[in-house]
PDB file of the backbone (N, CA, C, O) and the ligand in Angstrom, with CONECT records:
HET     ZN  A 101       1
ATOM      1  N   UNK A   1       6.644   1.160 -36.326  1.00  0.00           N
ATOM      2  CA  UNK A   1       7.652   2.145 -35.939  1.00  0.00           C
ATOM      3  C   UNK A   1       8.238   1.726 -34.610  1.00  0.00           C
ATOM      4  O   UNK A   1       7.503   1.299 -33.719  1.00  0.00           O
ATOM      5  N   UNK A   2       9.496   1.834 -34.463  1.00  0.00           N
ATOM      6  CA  UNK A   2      10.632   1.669 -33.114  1.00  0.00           C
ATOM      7  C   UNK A   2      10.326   2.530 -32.277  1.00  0.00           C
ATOM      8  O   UNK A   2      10.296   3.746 -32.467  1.00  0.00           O
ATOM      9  N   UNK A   3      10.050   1.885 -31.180  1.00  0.00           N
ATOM     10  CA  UNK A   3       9.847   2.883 -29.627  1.00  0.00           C
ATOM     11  C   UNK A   3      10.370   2.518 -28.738  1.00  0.00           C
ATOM     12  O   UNK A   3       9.912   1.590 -28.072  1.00  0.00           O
ATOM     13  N   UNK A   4      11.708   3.247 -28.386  1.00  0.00           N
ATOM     14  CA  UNK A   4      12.031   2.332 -27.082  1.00  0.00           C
ATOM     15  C   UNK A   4      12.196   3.519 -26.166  1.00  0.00           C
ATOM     16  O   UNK A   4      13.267   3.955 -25.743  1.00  0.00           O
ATOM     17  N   UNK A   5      10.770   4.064 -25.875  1.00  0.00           N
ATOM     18  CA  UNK A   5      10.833   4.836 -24.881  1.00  0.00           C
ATOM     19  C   UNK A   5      10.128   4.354 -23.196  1.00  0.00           C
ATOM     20  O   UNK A   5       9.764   5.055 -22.252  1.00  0.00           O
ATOM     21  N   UNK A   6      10.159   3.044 -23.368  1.00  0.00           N
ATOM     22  CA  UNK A   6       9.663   1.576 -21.717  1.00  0.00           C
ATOM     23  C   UNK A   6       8.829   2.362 -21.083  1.00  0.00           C
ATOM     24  O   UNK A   6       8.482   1.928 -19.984  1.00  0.00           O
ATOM     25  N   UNK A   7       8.215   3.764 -21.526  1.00  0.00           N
ATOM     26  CA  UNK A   7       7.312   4.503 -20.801  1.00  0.00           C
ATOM     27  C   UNK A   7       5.904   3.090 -20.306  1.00  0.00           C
ATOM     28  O   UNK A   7       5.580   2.438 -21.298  1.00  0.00           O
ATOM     29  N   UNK A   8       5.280   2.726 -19.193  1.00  0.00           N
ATOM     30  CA  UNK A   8       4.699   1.779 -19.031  1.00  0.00           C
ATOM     31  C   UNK A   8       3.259   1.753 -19.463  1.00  0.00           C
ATOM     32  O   UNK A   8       2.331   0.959 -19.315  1.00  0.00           O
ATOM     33  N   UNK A   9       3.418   2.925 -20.056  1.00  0.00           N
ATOM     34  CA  UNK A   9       2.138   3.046 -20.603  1.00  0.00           C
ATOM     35  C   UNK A   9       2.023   3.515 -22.091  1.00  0.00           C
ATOM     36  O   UNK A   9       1.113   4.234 -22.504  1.00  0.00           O
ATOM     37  N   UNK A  10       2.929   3.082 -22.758  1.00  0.00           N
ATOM     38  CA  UNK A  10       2.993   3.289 -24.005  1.00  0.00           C
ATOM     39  C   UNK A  10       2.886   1.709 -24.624  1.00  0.00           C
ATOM     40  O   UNK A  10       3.504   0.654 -24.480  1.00  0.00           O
ATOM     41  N   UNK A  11       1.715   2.200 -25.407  1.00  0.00           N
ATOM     42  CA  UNK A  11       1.281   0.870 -26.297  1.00  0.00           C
ATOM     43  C   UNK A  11       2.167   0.326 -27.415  1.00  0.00           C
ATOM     44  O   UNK A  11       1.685  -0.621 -28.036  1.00  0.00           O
ATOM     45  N   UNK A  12       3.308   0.730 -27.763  1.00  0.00           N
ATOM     46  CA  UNK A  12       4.182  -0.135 -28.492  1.00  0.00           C
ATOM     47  C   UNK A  12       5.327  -0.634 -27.772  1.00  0.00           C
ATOM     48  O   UNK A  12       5.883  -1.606 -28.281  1.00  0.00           O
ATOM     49  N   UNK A  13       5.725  -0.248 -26.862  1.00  0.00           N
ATOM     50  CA  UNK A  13       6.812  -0.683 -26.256  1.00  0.00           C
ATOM     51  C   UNK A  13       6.474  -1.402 -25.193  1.00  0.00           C
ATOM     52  O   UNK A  13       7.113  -2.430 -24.973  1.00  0.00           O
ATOM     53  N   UNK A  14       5.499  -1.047 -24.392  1.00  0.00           N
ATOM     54  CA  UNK A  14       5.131  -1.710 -22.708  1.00  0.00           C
ATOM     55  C   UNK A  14       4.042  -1.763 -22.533  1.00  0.00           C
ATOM     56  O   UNK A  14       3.619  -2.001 -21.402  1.00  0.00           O
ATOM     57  N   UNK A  15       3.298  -1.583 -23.473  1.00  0.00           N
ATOM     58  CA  UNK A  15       2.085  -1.776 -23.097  1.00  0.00           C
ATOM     59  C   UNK A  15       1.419  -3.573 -23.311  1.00  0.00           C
ATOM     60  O   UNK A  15       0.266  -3.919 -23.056  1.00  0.00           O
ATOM     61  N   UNK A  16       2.002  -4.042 -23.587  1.00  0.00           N
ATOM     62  CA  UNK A  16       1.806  -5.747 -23.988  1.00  0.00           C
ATOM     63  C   UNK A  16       2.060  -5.955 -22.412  1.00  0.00           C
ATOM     64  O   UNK A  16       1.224  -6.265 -21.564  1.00  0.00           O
ATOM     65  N   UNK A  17       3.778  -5.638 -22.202  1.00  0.00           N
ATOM     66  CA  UNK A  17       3.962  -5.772 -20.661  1.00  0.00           C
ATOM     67  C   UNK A  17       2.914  -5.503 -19.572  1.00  0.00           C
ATOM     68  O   UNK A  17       2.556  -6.427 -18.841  1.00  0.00           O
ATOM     69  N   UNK A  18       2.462  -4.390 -19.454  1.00  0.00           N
ATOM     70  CA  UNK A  18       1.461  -3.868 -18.467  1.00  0.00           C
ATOM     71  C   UNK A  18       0.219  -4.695 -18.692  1.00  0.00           C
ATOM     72  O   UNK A  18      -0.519  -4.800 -17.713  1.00  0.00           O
ATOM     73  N   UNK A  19      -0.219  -5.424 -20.032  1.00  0.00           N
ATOM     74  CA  UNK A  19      -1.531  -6.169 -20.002  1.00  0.00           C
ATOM     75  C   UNK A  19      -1.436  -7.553 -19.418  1.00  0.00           C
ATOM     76  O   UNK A  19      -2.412  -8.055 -18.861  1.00  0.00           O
ATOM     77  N   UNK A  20      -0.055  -8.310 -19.552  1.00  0.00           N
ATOM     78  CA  UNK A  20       0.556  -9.211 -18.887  1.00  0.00           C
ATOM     79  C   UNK A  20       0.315  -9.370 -17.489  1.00  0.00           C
ATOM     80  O   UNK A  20      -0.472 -10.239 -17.112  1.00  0.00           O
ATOM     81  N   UNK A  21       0.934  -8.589 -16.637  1.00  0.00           N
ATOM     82  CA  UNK A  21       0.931  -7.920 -15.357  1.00  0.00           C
ATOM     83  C   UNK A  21      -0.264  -7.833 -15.140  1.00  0.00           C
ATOM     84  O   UNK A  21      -0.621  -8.382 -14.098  1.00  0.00           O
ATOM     85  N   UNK A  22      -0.853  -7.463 -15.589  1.00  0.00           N
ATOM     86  CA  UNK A  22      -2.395  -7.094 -14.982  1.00  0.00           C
ATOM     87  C   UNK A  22      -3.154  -8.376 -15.303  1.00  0.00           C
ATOM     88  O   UNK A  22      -4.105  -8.638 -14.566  1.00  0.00           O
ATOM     89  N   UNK A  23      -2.889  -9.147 -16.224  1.00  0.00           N
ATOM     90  CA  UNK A  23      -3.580 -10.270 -16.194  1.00  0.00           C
ATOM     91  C   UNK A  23      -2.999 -11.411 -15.200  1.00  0.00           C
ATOM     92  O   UNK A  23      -3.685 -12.325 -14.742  1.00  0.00           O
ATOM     93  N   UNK A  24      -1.929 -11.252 -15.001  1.00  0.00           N
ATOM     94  CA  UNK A  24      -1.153 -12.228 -14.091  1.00  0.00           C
ATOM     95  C   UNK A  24      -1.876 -11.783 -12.478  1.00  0.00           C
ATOM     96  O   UNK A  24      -2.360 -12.623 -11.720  1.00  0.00           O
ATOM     97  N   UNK A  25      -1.824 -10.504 -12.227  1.00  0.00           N
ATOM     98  CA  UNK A  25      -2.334 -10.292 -11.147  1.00  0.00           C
ATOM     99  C   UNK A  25      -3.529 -10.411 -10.850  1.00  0.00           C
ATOM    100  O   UNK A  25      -3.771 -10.531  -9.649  1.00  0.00           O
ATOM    101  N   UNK A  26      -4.661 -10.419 -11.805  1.00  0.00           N
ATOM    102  CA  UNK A  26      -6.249 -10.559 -11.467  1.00  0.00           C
ATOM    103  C   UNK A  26      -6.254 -11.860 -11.365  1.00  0.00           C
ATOM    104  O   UNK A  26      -7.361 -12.352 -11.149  1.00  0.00           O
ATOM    105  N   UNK A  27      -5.092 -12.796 -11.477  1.00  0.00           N
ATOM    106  CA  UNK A  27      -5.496 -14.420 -10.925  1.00  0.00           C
ATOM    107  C   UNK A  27      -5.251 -14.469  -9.427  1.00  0.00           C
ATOM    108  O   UNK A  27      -5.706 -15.336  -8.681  1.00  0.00           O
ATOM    109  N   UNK A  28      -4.468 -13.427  -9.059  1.00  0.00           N
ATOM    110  CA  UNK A  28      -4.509 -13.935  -7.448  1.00  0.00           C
ATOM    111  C   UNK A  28      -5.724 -12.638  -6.886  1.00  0.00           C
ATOM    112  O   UNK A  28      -5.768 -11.901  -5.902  1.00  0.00           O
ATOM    113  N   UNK A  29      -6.088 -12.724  -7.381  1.00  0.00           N
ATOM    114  CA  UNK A  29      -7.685 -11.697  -6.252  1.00  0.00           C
ATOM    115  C   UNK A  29      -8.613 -12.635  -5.859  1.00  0.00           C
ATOM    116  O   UNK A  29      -8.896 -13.557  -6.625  1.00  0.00           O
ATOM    117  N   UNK A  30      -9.109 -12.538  -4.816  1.00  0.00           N
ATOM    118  CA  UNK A  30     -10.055 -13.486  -4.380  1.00  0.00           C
ATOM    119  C   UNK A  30     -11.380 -13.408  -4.843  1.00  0.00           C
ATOM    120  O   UNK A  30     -11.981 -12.334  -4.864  1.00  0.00           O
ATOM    121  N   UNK A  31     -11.876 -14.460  -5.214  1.00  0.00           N
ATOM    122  CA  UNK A  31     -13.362 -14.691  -5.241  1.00  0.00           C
ATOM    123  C   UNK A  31     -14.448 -14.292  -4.362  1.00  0.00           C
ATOM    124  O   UNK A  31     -15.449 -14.976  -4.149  1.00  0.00           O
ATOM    125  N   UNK A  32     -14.152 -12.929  -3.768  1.00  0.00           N
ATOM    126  CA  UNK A  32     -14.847 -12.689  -3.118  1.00  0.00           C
ATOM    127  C   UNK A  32     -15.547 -11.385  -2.453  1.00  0.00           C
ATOM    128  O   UNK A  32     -14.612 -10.586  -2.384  1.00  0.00           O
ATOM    129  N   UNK A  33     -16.856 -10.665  -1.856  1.00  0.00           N
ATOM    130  CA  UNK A  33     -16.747  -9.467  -1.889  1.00  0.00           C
ATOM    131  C   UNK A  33     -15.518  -8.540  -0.614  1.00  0.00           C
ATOM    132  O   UNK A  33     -15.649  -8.810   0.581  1.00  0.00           O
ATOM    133  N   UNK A  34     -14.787  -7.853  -0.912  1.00  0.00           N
ATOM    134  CA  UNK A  34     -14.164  -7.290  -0.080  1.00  0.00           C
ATOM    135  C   UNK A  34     -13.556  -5.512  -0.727  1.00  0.00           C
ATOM    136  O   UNK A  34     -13.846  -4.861  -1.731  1.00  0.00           O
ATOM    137  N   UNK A  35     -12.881  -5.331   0.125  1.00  0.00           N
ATOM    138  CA  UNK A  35     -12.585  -3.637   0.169  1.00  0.00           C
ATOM    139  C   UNK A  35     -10.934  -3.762   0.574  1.00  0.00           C
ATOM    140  O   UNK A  35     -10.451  -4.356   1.538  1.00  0.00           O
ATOM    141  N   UNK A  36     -10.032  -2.776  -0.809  1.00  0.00           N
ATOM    142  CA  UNK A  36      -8.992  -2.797  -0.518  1.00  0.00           C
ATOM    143  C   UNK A  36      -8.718  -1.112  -0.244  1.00  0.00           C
ATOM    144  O   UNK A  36      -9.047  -0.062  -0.795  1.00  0.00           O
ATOM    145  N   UNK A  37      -7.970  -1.493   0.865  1.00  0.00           N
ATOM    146  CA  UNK A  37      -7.318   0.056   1.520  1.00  0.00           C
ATOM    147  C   UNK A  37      -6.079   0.275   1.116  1.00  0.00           C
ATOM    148  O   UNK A  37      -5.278  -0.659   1.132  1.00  0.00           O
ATOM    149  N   UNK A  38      -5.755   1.366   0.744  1.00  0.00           N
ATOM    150  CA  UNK A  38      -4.109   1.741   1.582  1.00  0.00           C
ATOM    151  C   UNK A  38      -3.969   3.175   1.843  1.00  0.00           C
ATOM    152  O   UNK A  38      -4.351   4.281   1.460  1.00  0.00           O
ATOM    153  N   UNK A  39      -2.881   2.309   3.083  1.00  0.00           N
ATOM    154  CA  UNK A  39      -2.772   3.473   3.967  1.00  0.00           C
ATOM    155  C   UNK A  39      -1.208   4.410   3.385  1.00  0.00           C
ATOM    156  O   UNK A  39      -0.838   3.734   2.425  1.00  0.00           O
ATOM    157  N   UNK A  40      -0.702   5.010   3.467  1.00  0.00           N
ATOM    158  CA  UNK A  40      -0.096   5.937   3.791  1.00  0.00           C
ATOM    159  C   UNK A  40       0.628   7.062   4.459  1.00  0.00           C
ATOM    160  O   UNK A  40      -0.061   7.892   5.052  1.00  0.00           O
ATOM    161  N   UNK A  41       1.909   7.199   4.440  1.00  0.00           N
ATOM    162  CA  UNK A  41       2.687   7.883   5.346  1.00  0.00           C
ATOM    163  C   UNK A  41       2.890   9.406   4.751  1.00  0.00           C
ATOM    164  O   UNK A  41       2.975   9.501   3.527  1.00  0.00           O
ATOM    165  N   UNK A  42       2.957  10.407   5.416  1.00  0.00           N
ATOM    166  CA  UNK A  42       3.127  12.103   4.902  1.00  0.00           C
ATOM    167  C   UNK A  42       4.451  11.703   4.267  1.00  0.00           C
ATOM    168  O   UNK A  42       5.250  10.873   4.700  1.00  0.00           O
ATOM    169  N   UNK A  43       4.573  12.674   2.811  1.00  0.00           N
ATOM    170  CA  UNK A  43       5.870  12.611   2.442  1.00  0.00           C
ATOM    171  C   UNK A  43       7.589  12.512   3.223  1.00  0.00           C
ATOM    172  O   UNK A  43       8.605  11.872   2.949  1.00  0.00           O
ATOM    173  N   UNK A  44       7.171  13.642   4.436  1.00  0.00           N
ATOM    174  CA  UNK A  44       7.880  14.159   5.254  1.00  0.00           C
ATOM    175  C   UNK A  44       8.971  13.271   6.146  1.00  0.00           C
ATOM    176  O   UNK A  44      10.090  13.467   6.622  1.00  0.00           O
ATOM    177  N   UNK A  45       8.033  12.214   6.100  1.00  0.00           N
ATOM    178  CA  UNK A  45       8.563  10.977   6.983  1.00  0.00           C
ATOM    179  C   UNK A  45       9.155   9.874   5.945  1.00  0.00           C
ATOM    180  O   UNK A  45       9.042   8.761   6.460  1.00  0.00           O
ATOM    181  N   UNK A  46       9.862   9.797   4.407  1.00  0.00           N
ATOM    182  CA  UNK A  46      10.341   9.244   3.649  1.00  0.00           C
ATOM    183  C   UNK A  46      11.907   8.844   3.918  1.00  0.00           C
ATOM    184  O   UNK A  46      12.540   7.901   3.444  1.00  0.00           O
ATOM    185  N   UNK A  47      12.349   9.917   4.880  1.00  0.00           N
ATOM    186  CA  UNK A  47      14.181   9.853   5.300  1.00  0.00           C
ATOM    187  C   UNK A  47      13.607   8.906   6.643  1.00  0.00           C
ATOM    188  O   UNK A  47      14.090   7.773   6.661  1.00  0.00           O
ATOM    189  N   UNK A  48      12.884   9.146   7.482  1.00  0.00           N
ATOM    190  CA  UNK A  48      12.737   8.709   8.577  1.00  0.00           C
ATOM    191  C   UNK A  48      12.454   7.291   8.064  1.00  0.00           C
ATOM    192  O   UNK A  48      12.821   6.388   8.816  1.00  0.00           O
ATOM    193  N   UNK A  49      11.929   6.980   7.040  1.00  0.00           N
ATOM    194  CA  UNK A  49      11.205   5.453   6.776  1.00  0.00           C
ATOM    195  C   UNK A  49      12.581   4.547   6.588  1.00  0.00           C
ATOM    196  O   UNK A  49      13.057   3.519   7.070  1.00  0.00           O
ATOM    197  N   UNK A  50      12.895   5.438   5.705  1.00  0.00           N
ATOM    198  CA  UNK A  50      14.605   5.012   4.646  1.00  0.00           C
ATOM    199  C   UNK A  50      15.492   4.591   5.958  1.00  0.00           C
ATOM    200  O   UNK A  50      16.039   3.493   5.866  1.00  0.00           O
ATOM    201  N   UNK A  51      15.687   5.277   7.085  1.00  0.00           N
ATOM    202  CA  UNK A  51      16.594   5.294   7.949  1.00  0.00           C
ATOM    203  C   UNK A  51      15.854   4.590   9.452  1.00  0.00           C
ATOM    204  O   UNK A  51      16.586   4.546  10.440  1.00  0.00           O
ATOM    205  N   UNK A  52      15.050   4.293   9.520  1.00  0.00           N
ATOM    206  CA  UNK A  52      14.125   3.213  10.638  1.00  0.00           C
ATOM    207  C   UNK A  52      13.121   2.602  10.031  1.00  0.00           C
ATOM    208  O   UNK A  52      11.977   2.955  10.317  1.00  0.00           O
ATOM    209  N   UNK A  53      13.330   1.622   9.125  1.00  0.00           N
ATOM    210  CA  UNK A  53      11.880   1.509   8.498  1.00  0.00           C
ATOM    211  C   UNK A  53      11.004   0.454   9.320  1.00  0.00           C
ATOM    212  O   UNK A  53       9.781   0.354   9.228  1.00  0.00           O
ATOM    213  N   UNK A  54      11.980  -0.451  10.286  1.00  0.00           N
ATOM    214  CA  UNK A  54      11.514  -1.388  11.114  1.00  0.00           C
ATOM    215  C   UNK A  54      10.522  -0.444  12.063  1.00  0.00           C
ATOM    216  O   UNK A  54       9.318  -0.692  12.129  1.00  0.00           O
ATOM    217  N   UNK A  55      11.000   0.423  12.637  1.00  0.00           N
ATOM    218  CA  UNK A  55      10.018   1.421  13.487  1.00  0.00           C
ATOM    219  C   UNK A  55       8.823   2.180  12.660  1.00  0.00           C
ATOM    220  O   UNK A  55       7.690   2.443  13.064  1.00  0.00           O
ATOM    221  N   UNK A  56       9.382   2.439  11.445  1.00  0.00           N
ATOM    222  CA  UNK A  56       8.432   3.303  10.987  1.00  0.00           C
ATOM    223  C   UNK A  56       7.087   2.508  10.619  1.00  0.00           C
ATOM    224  O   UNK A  56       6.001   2.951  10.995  1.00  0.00           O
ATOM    225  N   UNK A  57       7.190   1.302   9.862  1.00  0.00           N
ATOM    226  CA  UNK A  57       6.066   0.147   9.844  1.00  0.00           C
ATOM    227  C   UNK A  57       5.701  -0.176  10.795  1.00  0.00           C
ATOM    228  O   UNK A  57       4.477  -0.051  10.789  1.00  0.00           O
ATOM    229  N   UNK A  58       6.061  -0.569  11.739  1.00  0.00           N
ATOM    230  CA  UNK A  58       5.872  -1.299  13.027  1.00  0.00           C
ATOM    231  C   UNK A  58       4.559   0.016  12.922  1.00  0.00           C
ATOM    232  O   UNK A  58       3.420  -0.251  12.538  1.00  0.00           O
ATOM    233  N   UNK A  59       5.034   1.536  13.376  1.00  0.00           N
ATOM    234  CA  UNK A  59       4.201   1.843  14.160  1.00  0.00           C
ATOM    235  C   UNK A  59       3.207   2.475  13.480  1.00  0.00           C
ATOM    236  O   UNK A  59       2.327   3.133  14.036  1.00  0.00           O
ATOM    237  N   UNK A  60       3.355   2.212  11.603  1.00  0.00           N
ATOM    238  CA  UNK A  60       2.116   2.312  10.596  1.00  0.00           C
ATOM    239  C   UNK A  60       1.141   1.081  10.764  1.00  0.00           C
ATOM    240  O   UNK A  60      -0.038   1.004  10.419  1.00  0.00           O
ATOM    241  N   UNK A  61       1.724   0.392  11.216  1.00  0.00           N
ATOM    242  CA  UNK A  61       1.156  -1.318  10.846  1.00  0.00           C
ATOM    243  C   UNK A  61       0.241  -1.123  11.934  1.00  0.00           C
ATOM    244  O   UNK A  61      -0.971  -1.270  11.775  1.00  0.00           O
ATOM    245  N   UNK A  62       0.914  -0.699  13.373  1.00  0.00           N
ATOM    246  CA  UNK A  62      -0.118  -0.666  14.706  1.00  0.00           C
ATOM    247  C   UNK A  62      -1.077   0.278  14.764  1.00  0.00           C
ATOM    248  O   UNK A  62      -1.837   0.374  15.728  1.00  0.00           O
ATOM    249  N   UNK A  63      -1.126   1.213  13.517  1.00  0.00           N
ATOM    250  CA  UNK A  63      -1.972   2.519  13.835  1.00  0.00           C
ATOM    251  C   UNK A  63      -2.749   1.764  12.774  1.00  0.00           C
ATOM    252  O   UNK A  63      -3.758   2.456  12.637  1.00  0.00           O
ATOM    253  N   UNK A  64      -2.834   0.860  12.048  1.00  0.00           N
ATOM    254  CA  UNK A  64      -3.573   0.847  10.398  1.00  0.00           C
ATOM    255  C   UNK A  64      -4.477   0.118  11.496  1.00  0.00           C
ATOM    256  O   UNK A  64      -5.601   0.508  11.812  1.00  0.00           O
ATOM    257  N   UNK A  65      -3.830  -0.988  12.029  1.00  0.00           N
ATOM    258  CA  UNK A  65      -5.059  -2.122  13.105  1.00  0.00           C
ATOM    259  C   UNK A  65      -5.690  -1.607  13.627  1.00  0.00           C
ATOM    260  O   UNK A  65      -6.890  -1.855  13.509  1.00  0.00           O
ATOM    261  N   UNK A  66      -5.238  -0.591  14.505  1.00  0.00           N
ATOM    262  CA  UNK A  66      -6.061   0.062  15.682  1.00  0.00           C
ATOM    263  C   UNK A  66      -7.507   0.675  14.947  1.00  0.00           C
ATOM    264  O   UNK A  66      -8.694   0.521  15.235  1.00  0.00           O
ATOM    265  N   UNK A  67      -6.907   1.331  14.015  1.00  0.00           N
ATOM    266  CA  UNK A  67      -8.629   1.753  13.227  1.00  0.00           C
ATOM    267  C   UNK A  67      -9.030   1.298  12.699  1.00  0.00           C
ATOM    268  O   UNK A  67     -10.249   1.462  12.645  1.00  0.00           O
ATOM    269  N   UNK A  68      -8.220   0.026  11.569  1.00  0.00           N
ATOM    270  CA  UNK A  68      -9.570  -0.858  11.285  1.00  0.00           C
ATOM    271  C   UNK A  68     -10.274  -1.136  12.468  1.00  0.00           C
ATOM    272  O   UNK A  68     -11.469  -0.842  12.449  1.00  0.00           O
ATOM    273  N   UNK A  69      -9.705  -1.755  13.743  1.00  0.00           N
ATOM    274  CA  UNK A  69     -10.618  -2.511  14.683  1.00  0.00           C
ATOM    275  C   UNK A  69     -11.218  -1.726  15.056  1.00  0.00           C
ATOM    276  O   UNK A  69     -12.021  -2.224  15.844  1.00  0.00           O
ATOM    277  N   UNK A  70     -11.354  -0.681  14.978  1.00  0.00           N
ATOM    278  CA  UNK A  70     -12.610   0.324  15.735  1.00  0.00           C
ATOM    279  C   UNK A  70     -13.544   0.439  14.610  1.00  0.00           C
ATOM    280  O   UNK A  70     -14.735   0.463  14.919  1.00  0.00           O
ATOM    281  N   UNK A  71     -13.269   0.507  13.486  1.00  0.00           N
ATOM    282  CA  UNK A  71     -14.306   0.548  12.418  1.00  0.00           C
ATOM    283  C   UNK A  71     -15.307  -0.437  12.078  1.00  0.00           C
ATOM    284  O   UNK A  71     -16.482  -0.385  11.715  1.00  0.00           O
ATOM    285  N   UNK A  72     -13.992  -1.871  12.442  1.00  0.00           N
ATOM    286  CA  UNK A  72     -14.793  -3.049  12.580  1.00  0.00           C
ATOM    287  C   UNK A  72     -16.166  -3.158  13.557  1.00  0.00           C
ATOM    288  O   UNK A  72     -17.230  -3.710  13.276  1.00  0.00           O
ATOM    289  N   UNK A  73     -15.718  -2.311  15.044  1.00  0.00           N
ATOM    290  CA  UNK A  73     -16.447  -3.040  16.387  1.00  0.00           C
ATOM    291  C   UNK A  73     -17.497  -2.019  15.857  1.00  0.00           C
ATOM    292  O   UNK A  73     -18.576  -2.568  16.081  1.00  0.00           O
ATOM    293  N   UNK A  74     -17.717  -0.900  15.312  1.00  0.00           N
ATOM    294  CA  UNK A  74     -18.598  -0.117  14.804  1.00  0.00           C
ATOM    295  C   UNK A  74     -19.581  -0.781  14.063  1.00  0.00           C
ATOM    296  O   UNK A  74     -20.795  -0.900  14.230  1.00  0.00           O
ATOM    297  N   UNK A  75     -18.885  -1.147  13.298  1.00  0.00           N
ATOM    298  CA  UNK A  75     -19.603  -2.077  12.047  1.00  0.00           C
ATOM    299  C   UNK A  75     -20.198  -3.385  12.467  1.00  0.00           C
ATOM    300  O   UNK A  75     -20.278  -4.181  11.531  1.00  0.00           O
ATOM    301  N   UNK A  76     -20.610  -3.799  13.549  1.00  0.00           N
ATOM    302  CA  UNK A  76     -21.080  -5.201  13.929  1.00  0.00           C
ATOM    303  C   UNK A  76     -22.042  -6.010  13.092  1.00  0.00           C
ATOM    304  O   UNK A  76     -22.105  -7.203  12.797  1.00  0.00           O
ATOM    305  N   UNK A  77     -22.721  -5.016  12.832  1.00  0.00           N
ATOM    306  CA  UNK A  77     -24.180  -5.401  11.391  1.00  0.00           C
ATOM    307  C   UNK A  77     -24.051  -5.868  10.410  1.00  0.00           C
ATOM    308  O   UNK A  77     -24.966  -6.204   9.658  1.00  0.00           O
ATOM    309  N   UNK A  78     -22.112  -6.058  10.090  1.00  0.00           N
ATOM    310  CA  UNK A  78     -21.906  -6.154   8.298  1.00  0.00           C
ATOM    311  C   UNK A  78     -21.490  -7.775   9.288  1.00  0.00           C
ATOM    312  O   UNK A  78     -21.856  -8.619   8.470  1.00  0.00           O
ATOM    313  N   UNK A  79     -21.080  -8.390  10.241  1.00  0.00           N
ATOM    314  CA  UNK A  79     -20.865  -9.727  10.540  1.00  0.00           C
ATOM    315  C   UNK A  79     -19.776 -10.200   9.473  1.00  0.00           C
ATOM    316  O   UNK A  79     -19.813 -11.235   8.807  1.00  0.00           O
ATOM    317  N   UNK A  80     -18.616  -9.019   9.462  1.00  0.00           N
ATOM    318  CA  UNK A  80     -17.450  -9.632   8.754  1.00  0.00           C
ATOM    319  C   UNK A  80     -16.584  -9.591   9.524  1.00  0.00           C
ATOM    320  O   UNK A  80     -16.594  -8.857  10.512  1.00  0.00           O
ATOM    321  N   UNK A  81     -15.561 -10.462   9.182  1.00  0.00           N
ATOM    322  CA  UNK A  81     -14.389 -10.499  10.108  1.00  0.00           C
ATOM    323  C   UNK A  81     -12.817  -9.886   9.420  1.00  0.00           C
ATOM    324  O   UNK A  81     -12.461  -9.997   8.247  1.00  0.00           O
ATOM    325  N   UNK A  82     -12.114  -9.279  10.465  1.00  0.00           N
ATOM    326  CA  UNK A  82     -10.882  -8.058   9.499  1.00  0.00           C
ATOM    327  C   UNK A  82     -10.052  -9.814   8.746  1.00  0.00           C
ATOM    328  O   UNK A  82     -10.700 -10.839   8.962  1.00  0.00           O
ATOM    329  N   UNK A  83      -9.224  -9.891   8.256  1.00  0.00           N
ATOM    330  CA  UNK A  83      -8.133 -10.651   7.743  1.00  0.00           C
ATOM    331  C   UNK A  83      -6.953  -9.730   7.572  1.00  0.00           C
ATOM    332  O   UNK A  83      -5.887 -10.167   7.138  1.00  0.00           O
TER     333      UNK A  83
HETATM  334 ZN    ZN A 101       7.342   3.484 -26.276  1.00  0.00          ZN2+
END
């Protein structure tokens, strides 16, 4: 049966696509143990991002470091280093 509803999670139309994708992407993960974060901005600040986004990263990017590195200097016992 014909489905062309590209919903990305519908198994006749996109779902071949989405297994693609996901297989294409588990080749670039590293061999190795680690922990992925993300961070996030309040909805609120979406016009502000749209309309300064150089500022608005900049000063997500400097707040994301600042607490990893404190979590890091906390963490001395795990003898990992941030990347
Ligand atoms: Zn479909």
């Amino acid at each position: 049966v014909y489905c062309a509803c590209r919903d990305r999670h519908c198994p006749q139309c996109q779902g071949h696509v989405s297994d693609q994708w996901s297989e294409q992407q588990s080749k670039d993960v590293i061999n190795a143990p680690y922990f992925h974060l993300v961070f996030t901005l309040p909805h609120e600040l979406n016009g502000l991002a749209r309309q300064y986004p150089r500022e608005i990263y900049s000063c997500l990017f400097h707040a994301v470091w600042q607490t990893l590195s404190q979590f890091a200097q906390r963490k001395k016992q795990l003898q990992g280093t941030l990347g």
